[in-house]
N, C-alpha and C positions, 0 to 999 in steps of 0.2 A: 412305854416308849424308851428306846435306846438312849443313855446321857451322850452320845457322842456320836457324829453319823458322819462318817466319810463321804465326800462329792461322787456322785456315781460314778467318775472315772474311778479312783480307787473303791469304791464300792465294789464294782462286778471281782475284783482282784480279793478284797478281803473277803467277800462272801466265799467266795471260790475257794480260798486259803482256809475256811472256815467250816465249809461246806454249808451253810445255812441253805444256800438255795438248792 
């Protein structure tokens, strides 16, 4: 599991920036 997890509003942002999804 992630130590740190962004609220899904910046969630969809950081994955996206990250490309995980």
């Amino acid at each position: 599991m992630s130590d740190i997890i962004p609220p899904d509003n910046d969630n969809i942002r950081f994955t996206r920036g990250h490309a995980f999804h």
